[in-house]
N, C-alpha and C positions, 0 to 999 in steps of 0.2 A: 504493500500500500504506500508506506514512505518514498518507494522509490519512482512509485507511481506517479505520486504527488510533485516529487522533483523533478520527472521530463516534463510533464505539463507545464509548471512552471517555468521553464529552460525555454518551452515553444512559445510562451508569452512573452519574455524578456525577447525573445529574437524578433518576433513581429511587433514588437511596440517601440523597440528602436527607432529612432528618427532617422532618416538615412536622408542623402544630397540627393536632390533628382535631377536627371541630364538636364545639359541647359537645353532649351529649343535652339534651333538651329535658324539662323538669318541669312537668307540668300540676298549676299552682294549684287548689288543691279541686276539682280535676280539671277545672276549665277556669271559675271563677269567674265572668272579664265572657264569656262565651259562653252558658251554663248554667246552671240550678239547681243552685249547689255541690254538693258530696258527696253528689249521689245515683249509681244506677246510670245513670240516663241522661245524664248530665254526666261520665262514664266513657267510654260508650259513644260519645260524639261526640267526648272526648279523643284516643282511640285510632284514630277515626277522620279524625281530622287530624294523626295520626302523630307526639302524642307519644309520647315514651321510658318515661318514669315518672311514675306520678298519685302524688301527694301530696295527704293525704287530713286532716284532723280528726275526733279521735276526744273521745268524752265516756263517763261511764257514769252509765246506767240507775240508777232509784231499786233496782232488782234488780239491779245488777251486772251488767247487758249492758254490753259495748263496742260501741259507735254512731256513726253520722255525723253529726256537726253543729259549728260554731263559736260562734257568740256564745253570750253568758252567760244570754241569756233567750231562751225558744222565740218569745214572740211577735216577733222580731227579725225573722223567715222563713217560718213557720207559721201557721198560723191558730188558735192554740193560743186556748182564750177565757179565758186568765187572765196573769199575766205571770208567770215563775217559773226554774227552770234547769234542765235536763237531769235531775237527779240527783233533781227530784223526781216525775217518774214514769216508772212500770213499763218497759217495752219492749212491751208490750200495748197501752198508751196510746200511747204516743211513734210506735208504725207505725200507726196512725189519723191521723196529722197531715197535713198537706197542704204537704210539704217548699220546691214551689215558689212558694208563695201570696202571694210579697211579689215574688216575680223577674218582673224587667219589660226591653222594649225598647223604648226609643221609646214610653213612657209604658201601651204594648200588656201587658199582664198574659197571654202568650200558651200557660202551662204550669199554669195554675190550676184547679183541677178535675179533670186529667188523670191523677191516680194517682200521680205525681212524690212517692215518700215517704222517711223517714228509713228509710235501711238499715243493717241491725246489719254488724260488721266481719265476722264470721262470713260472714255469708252475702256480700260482697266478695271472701273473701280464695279463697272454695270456686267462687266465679260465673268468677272470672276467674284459673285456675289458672296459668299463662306472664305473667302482668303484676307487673313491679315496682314495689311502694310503697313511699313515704314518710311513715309516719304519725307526725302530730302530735300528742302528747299534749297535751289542753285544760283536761281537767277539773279547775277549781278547787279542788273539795272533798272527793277520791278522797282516800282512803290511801293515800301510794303504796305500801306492801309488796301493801295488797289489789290493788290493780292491777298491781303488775309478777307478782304470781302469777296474777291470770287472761289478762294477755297472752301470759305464758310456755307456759302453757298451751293458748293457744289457736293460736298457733306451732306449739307442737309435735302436737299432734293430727293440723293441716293438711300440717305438713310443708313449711314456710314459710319457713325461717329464711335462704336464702338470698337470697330475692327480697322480704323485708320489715329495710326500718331505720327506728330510731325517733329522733327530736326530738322537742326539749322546748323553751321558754324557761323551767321551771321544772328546776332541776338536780336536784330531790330525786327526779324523777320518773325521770331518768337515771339516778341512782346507785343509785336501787331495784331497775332491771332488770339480771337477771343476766351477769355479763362475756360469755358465749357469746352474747349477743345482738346484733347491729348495731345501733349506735346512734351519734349525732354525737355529737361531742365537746363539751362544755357549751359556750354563747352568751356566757357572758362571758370562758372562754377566749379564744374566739377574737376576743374584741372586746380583748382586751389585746393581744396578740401583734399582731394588723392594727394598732392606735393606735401601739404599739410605732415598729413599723414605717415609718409612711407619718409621723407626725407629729415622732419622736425619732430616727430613721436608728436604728433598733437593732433585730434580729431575733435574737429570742428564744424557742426552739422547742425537742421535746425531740431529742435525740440519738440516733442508734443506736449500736449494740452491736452488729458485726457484722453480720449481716444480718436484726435485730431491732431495735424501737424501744425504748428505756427501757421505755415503758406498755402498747403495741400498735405488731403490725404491721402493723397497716390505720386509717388514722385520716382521719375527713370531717370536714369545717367547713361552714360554711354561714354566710352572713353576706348583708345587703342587698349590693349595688353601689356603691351610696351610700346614706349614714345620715347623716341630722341629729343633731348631739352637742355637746353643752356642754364647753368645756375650761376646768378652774379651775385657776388661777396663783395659788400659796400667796406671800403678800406679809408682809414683818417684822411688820405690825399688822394683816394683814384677809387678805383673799382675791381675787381680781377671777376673773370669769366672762365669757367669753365666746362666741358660738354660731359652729360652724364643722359644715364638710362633711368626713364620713370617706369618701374614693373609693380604691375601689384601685388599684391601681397595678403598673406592673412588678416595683418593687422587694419590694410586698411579697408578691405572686405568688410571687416565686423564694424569700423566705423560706420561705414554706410548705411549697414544694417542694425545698426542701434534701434531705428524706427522699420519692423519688419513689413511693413508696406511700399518700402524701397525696393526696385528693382534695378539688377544692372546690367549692360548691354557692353559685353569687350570684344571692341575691333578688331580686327587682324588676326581670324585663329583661325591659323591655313597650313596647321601639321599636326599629326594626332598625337604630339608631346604637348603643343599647345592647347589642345582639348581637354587633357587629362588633368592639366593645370588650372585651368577654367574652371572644368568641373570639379576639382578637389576645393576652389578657392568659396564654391558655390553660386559662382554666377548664375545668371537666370538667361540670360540669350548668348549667343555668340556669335560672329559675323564673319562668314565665309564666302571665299572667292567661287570656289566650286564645289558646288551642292553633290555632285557626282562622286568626290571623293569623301566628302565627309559622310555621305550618308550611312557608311562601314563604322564610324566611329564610336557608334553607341549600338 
């Protein structure tokens, strides 16, 4: 009977452990080194090697469409016959281009010609109604009020707002869009709080209020894995600079996680040492190039 008692007990202790769940997986421009970025079909082979969440780049039209694309000049990708940016033409123009016209494997140009084109977000967000994104705000030289009003809107029309968050590396583009919308918390936030952190032993985050945060009660970060960064040491008569590695770390995992309604997103985890690292540290998403490779990892 005693002994009885203690496997039982033995099976409870092991399923009541708390254990790390894999992070979900982020497909980079929805699968970058695999695909022609941000098109539909670099979606479609995303999803088909079972990531979680595509994470997309957006830009707008010389019309104020919101569209798929990243670099600052179309001929970067396209076959565009001039050099120029997004914002100067139409969305008439911009879906005549040839999205995958520069994507290559092995030297093979094997997507070129095939119809591979810049897709507006609209027709994204309607194509693939149960798929959550991460859209990137790109566009250099949007307004942002003009822009957080036609995303807002294009949200809400869709009926989106739960399975769409947005990022920025520009902050004005964040604080443009309405509080009711999901969005990350500004990039240099959280590059203070992480430095904080990992380089000064000091975590410093906001507080809650009962079962509230000061700011919010859902707050996402997102940061590389590691980042190359310059640290400058302020000296009686100059300054000195030096170049180091921001990596995270346990320590500063658990600062973030003081308030367990924080979630976080680490950039660049594009080898299955990096994975294991991720997932040991508890991150909750991870951002990969090719969805194809990672999909073994878990």
């Amino acid at each position: 009977m005693k002994k009885t008692k203690f496997i039982t007990l033995l099976f409870s202790l092991v399923f009541t452990l708390p254990t790390l769940a894999s992070p979900l997986i982020v497909a980079h421009r929805a699968g970058t080194a695999d695909y022609p970025e941000n098109t539909r079909y670099a979606i479609d082979m995303a999803l088909k090697n079972e990531a979680d969440i595509i994470w997309l780049s957006i830009q707008f039209s010389k019309d104020g469409i919101p569209v798929l694309y990243r670099p600052s000049d179309l001929q970067s990708l396209t076959n565009a016959s001039e050099p120029g940016p997004v914002s100067a033409y139409t969305w008439e123009e911009l879906r005549l281009l040839d999205a995958a016209y520069y994507f290559n494997t092995d030297g093979q140009y094997t997507y070129r010609g095939r119809g591979v084109k810049i897709p507006s977000l609209l027709q994204i967000i309607t194509s693939y109604p149960k798929v959550n994104f991460i859209l990137d705000i790109k566009s250099p030289d949007t307004d942002p009020l003009t822009m957080a009003n036609t995303l807002d809107r294009l949200i809400s029309e869709t009926n989106s707002f739960d399975r769409v968050r947005f990022y920025s590396t520009e902050k004005r583009y964040l604080d443009a869009l309405p509080d009711y919308i999901n969005k990350f918390e500004p990039r240099n936030l959280t590059r203070k709080i992480l430095a904080n952190s990992v380089m000064a032993n000091n975590c410093k985050v906001a507080k809650k209020r009962g079962a509230k945060l000061i700011n919010s009660s859902d707050k996402y970060h997102a940061f590389e894995l590691r980042r190359d960064v310059k640290v400058v040491e302020k000296l009686t008569l100059s300054r000195g600079v030096s170049r180091a590695q921001l990596v995270w770390n346990q320590q500063a995992m658990a600062c973030f996680k003081k308030n367990n309604d924080t979630k976080i997103l680490l950039i660049g985890v594009n080898s299955y040492e990096d994975y294991q690292l991720a997932e040991n540290l508890g991150a909750d998403y991870i951002m990969v190039d090719s969805p194809a490779t990672a999909r073994y990892w878990r």
